[in-house]
GUFI-358602 format. One record per residue (C-alpha): x, y, z. Coordinates in steps of 0.05 Angstrom, whole numbers, padded with zeros to 5 digits, always signed. Layout:
<atoms>
XYZ;...
</atoms>
This chain:
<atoms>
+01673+00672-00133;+01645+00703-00196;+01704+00662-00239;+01671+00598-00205;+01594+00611-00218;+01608+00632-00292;+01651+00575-00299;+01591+00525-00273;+01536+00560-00308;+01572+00564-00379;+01592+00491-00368;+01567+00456-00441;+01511+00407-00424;+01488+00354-00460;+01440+00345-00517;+01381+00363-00497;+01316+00359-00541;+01254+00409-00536;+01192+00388-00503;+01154+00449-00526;+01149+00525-00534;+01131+00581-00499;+01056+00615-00510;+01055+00670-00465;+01042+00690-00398;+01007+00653-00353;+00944+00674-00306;+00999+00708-00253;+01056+00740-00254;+01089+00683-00236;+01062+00633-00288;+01079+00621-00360;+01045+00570-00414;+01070+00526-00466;+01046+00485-00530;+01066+00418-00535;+01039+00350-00566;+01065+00315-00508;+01076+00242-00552;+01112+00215-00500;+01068+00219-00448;+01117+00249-00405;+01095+00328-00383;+01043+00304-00320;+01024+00357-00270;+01079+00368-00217;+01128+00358-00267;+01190+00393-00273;+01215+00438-00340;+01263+00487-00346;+01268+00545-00403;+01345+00588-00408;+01351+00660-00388;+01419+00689-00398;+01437+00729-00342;+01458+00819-00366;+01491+00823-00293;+01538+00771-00304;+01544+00797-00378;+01624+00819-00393;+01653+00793-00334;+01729+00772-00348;+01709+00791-00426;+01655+00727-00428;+01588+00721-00452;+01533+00725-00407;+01517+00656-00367;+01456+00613-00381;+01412+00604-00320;+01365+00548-00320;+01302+00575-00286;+01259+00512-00274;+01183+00513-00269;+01130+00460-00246;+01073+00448-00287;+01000+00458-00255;+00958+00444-00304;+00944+00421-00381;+00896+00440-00425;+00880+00414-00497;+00880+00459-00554;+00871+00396-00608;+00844+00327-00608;+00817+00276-00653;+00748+00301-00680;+00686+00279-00643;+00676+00229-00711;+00730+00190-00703;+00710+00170-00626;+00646+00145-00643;+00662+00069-00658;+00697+00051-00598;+00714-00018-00627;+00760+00019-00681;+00823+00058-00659;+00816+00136-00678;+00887+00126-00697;+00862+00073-00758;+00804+00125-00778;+00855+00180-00780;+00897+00136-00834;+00833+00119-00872;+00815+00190-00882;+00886+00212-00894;+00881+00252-00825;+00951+00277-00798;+00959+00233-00732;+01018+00279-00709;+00977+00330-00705;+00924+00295-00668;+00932+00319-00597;+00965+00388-00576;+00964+00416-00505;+00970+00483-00467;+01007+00476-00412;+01010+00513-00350;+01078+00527-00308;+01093+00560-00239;+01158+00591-00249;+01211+00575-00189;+01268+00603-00209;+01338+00584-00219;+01385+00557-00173;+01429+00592-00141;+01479+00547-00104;+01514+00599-00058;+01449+00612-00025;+01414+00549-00032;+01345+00580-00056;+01317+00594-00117;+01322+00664-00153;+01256+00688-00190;+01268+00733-00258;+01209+00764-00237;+01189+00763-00313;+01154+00712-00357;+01195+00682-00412;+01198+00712-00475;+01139+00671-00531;+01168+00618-00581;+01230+00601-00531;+01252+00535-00520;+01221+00493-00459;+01267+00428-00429;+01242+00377-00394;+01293+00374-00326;+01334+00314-00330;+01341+00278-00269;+01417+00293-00247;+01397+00372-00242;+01329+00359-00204;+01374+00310-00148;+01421+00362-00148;+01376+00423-00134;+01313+00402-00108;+01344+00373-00038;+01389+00412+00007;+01439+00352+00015;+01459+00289-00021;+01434+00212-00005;+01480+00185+00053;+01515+00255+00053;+01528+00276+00136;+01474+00308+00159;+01423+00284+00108;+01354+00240+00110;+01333+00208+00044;+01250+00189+00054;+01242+00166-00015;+01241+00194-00084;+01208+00247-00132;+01134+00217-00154;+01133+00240-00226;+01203+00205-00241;+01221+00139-00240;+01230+00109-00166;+01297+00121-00141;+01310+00159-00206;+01306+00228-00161;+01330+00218-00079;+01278+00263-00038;+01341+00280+00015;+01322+00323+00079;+01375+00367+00107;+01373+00337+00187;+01406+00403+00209;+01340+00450+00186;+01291+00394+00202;+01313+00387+00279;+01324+00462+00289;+01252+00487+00260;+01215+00428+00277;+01177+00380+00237;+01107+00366+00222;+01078+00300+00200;+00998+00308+00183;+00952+00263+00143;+00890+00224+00148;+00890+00150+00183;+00915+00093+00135;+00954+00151+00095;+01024+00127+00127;+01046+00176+00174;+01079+00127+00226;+01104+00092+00165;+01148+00161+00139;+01162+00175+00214;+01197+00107+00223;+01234+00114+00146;+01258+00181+00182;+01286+00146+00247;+01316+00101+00212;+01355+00153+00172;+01370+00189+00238;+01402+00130+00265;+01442+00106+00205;+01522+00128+00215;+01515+00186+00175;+01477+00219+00229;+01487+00183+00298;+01428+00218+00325;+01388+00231+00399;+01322+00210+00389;+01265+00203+00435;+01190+00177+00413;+01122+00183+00452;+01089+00127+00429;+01017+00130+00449;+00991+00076+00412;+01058+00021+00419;+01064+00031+00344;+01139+00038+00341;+01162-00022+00384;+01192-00053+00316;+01243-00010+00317;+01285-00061+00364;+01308-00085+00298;+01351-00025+00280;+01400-00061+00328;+01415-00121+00298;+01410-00087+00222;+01472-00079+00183;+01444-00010+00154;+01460+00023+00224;+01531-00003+00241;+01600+00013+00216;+01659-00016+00230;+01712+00018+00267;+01786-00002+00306;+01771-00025+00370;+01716+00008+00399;+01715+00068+00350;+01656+00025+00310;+01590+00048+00307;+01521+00010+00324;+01452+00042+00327;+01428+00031+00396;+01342+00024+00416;+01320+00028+00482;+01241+00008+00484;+01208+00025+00551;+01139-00005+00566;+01094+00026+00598;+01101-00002+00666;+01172+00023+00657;+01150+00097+00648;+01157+00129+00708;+01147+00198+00741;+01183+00218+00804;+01125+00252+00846;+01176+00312+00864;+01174+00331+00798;+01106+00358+00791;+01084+00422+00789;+01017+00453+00813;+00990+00453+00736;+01013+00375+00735;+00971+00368+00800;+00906+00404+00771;+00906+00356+00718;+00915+00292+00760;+00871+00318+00802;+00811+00343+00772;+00754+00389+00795;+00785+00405+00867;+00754+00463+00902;+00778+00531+00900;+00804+00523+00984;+00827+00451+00962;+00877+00480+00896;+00900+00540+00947;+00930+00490+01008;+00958+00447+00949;+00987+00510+00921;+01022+00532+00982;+01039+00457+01007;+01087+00448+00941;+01118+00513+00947;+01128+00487+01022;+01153+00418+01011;+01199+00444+00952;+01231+00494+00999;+01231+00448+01054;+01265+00393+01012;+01311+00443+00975;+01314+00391+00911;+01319+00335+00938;+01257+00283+00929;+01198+00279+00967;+01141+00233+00974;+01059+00228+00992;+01075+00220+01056;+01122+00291+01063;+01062+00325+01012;+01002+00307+01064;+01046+00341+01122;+01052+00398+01080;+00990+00403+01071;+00966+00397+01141;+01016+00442+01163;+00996+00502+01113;+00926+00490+01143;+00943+00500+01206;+00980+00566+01190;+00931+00588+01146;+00881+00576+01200;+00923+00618+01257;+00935+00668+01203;+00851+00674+01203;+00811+00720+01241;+00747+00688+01234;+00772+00618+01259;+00751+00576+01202;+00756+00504+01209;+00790+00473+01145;+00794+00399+01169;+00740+00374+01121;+00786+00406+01070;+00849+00384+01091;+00817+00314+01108;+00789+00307+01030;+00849+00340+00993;+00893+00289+01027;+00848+00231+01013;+00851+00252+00943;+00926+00257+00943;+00930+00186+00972;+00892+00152+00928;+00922+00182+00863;+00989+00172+00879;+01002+00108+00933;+00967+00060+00879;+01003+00081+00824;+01049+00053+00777;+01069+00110+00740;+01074+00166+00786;+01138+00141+00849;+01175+00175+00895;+01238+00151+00874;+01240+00132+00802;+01242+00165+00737;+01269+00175+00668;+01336+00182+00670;+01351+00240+00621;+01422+00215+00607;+01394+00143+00594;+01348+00165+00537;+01386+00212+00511;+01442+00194+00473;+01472+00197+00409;+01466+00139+00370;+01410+00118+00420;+01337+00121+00404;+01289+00114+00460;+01208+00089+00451;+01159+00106+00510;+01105+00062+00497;+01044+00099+00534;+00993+00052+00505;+00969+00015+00573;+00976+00090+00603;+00906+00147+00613;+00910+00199+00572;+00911+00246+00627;+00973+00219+00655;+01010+00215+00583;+00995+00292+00577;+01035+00295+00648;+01087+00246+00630;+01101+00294+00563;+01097+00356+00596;+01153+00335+00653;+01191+00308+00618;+01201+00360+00565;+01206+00415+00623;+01267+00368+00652;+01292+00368+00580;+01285+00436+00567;+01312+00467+00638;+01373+00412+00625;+01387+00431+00555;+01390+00507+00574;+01425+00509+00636;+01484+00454+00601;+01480+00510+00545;+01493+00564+00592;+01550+00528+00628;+01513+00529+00703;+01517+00441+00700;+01580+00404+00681;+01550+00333+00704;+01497+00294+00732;+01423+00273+00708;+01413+00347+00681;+01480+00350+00642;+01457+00343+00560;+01513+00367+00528;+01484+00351+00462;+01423+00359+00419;+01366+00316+00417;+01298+00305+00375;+01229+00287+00397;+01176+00255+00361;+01107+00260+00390;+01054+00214+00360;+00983+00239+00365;+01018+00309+00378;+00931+00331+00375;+00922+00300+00451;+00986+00343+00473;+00969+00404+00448;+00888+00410+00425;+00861+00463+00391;+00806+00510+00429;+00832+00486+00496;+00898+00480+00540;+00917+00417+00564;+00989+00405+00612;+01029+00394+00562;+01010+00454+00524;+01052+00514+00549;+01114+00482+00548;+01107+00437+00474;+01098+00511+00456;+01158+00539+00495;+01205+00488+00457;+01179+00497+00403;+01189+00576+00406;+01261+00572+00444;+01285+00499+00429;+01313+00516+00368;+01374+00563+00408;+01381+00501+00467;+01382+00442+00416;+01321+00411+00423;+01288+00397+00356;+01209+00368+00355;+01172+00323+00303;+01097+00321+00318;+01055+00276+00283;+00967+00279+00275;+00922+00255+00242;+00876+00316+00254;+00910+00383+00240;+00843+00409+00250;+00843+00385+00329;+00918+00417+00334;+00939+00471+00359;+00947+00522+00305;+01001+00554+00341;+01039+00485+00352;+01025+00473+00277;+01056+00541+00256;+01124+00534+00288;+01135+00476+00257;+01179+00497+00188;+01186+00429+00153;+01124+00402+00138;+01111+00325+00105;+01040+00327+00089;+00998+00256+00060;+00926+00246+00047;+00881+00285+00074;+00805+00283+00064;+00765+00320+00112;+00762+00393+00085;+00769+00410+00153;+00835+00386+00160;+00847+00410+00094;+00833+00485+00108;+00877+00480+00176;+00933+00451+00138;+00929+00512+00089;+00920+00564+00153;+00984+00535+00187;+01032+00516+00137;+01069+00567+00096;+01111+00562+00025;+01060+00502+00003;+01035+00525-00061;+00947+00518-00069;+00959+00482-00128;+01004+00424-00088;+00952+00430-00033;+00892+00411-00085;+00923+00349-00093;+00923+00328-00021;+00849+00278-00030;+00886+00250-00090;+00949+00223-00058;+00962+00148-00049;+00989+00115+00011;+01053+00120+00022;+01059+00194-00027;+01080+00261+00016;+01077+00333-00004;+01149+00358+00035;+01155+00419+00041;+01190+00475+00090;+01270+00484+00101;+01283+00417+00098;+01285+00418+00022;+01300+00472-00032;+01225+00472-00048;+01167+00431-00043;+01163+00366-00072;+01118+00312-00074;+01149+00242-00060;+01142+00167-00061;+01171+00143+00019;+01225+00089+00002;+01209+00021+00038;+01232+00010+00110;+01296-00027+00132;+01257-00049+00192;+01182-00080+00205;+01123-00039+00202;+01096-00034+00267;+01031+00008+00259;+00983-00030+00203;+00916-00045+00207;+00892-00114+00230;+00868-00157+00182;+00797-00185+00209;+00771-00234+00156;+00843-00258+00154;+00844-00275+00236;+00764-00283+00234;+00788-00351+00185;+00845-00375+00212;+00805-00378+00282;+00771-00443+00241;+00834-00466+00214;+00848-00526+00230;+00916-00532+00260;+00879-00467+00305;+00827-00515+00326;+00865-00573+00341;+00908-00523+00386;+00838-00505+00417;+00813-00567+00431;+00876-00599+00463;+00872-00528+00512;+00819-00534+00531;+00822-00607+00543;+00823-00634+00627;+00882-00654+00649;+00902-00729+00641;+00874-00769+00697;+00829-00714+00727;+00771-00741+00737;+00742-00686+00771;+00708-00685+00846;+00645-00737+00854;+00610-00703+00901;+00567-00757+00918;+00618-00795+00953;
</atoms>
């Protein structure tokens, strides 16, 4: 092992021309600064240089010199030491440059900057992480600027279109596609992933460049979307793409498969409820009216032993625990009123509903598959109910997941025998901050446990202020876009661990479609461009003066006036006659 890493770090590179020299230390231990004139334009904040630090343990080993680390460093900020004299700014209709040769000025000297770097460290590839010297470098050494093979080779976990890898775009400060931004799928479904930025910032935009690199064959995932809004119905395309197919012998080939459910097709078998389920779909009952509720679940469940059960068998449960409870009495109180409202309530809330039956539901093994991703559209659906729908059916998930783990199922709807990834849109309405909602307990029971079952989370707000912080916190890969409200900012900051301040103060300067990643899905943070999607964009804003116009368009009101138009040869009634 030690022949192998002294043969790859005394490898001879290339030539390789200074950008600058070291000054000194910087304002932490951790932080060094550089002069340089910068003429090409090239050292921007964020930017990646590297200085060389031979390394006195690997010194002597098999009679060699020590090995040449590369420990790389991101610049914060730059500072100028010289610039053209206030005189020769004065006429702006004359370049300073011309005054400069007028006066016999030096122009190379003209501008000089201090520069600012955050030391990482070097790589070290048998660990994947980056090793800190834990000492400045030494003044008047050599700084490089990293070229962009080393950065795609260290800053990512894995490789573009390598197994088990998600490539979202590439590194801002280079050249696009110069630098693949490559998460490692493996880290990013077992700790979770977070998705936070402002509205119009592109969050369902990344999440969808994400699917689609969950779905391509490198990956074959299990993927299952709450879709609040109907944002993600373009996905359909992924089917008919030629990104997500390979070919194979006979049927050994591989096609990405989307199942879209609307909402009408969202469905939540009755039996399946618990009493925290029933509080919430049945708001402010009485104190007598939650205890025979209480008691008439545990009833019907035992009565039923598993198998489903309806209104009808609910209300007789509940009549019959009131008549118990009232021969268990010693005062004789009459509960009828009770009993009479609580199954009114019932009634109502569940007979005339389309989401909640008695029979169907969501198949686990029909949403989740590999290769398969499944959108539930819960656009046309109350909020309430989605919170009911998502806590459920991640309790089925869960409880399937573990007991398939643990060997008690071999088959049947609650046999998983692989893992699976959700992505929650709007994950804020699931899970708010300062109060408990359904779905709350048991987002944060997968989120704590899912990780040893297989059940990997993605949730996605535009107000990490109105989140949980808990939620937010278990999440260990975090993609991060514009965020404005310094609210949202100083929750972000709370939450989210191994972002450095200095990448978080640039957070109200990022442009659409730029993400600060961060977390174990990458070697260390980085802020990226998202690559354009293979499929349509489902989630933009409408354009109003565009429709507002085209309403007096005239092909628009030709197609007006002919529907509106009677029908040929209706003449209408004459009343008179």
């Amino acid at each position: 092992m030690l022949d192998q890493t002294h043969t790859a770090l005394s490898a001879p590179q290339p030539y390789r021309r200074p950008v600058g020299i070291t000054k000194g230390p910087g304002e932490t231990t951790h932080e060094y600064t550089f002069v340089s004139r910068d003429d090409e334009q090239v050292l921007k904040n964020g930017e990646y240089v590297y200085y060389e630090l031979a390394d006195p343990d690997l010194a002597g080993v098999n009679g060699r010199a020590a090995p040449v680390r590369r420990v790389l460093g991101r610049i914060l900020k730059r500072i100028p030491l010289q610039l053209y004299p206030d005189t020769f700014l004065g006429e702006p209709e004359i370049p300073p440059g011309d005054v400069a040769a007028m006066v016999g000025y030096n122009t190379r000297t003209n501008e000089l900057f201090e520069l600012h770097v955050a030391i990482m460290g070097y790589y070290d590839a048998p660990t994947g992480s980056f090793i800190n010297p834990w000492i400045p470098p030494q003044s008047c050494k050599q700084i490089y600027l990293a070229d962009n093979q080393m950065l795609a080779e260290i800053l990512s976990r894995k490789q573009d279109k390598e197994s088990g890898s998600a490539t979202i775009g590439s590194l801002l400060t280079r050249a696009p596609q110069a630098v693949p931004i490559v998460l490692s799928v493996k880290d990013m479904v077992s700790t979770h992933l977070a998705i936070i930025a402002s509205t119009g910032a592109g969050k369902s935009y990344l999440a969808s460049v994400i699917i689609e690199e969950l779905m391509q064959p490198h990956n074959k995932a299990c993927v299952l979307i709450i879709d609040p809004h109907g944002e993600y119905g373009t996905l359909d395309q992924i089917a008919n793409a030629p990104q997500f197919s390979e070919p194979g012998e006979g049927h050994t080939g591989y096609r990405a498969q989307i199942k879209v459910y609307k909402p009408e097709e969202v469905k939540v078998r009755i039996s399946t409820l618990n009493m925290g389920d029933m509080r919430a779909l049945l708001p402010e009952m009485t104190e007598k009216q939650q205890y025979l509720l209480s008691r008439a679940l545990r009833k019907v469940n035992e009565t039923k032993r598993g198998t489903t059960w309806g209104v009808a068998d609910l209300k007789l449960a509940i009549k019959a625990v009131s008549r118990q409870k009232n021969d268990e009495d010693s005062d004789g109180a009459d509960d009828s009123s009770t009993v009479h409202a609580l199954t009114w309530r019932v009634e109502q809330r569940f007979e005339h509903s389309f989401t909640f039956d008695e029979t169907q539901h969501l198949d686990l093994p029909e949403i989740f598959k590999p290769g398969q991703c499944t959108v539930l559209q819960l656009n046309e659906i109350d909020e309430r109910d989605q919170q009911v729908i998502v806590a459920t059916l991640l309790r089925r998930l869960n409880l399937a997941r573990m007991n398939t783990e643990r060997g008690k199922v071999h088959s049947g709807e609650a046999y998983l025998p692989y893992p699976v990834f959700v992505l929650l849109e709007e994950a804020h309405h699931f899970a708010p901050s300062g109060t408990e909602v359904v779905s709350t307990a048991i987002l944060k029971q997968v989120l704590a446990e899912g990780r040893k079952f297989g059940i990997g989370v993605a949730l996605i707000s535009q107000r990490p202020g109105k989140l949980d912080a808990d939620v937010l916190s278990q999440c260990q890969t975090q993609c991060i876009m514009r965020i404005v409200n310094e609210i949202d900012q100083k929750s972000v900051a709370a939450a989210i661990e191994g972002v450095g301040r200095d990448l978080l103060d640039n957070l109200p300067a990022l442009s659409k479609g730029q993400v600060i990643v961060a977390g174990a899905g990458v070697n260390t943070p980085v802020i990226c461009r998202v690559r354009q999607r293979y499929t349509k964009h489902g989630g933009e804003s409408k354009d109003a003066p565009d429709m507002w116009r085209k309403y007096f368009s005239a092909d628009t009101q030709e197609s007006r006036r002919r529907s509106e138009a009677p029908l040929n040869g209706n003449r209408g009634f004459n009343l008179m006659r």
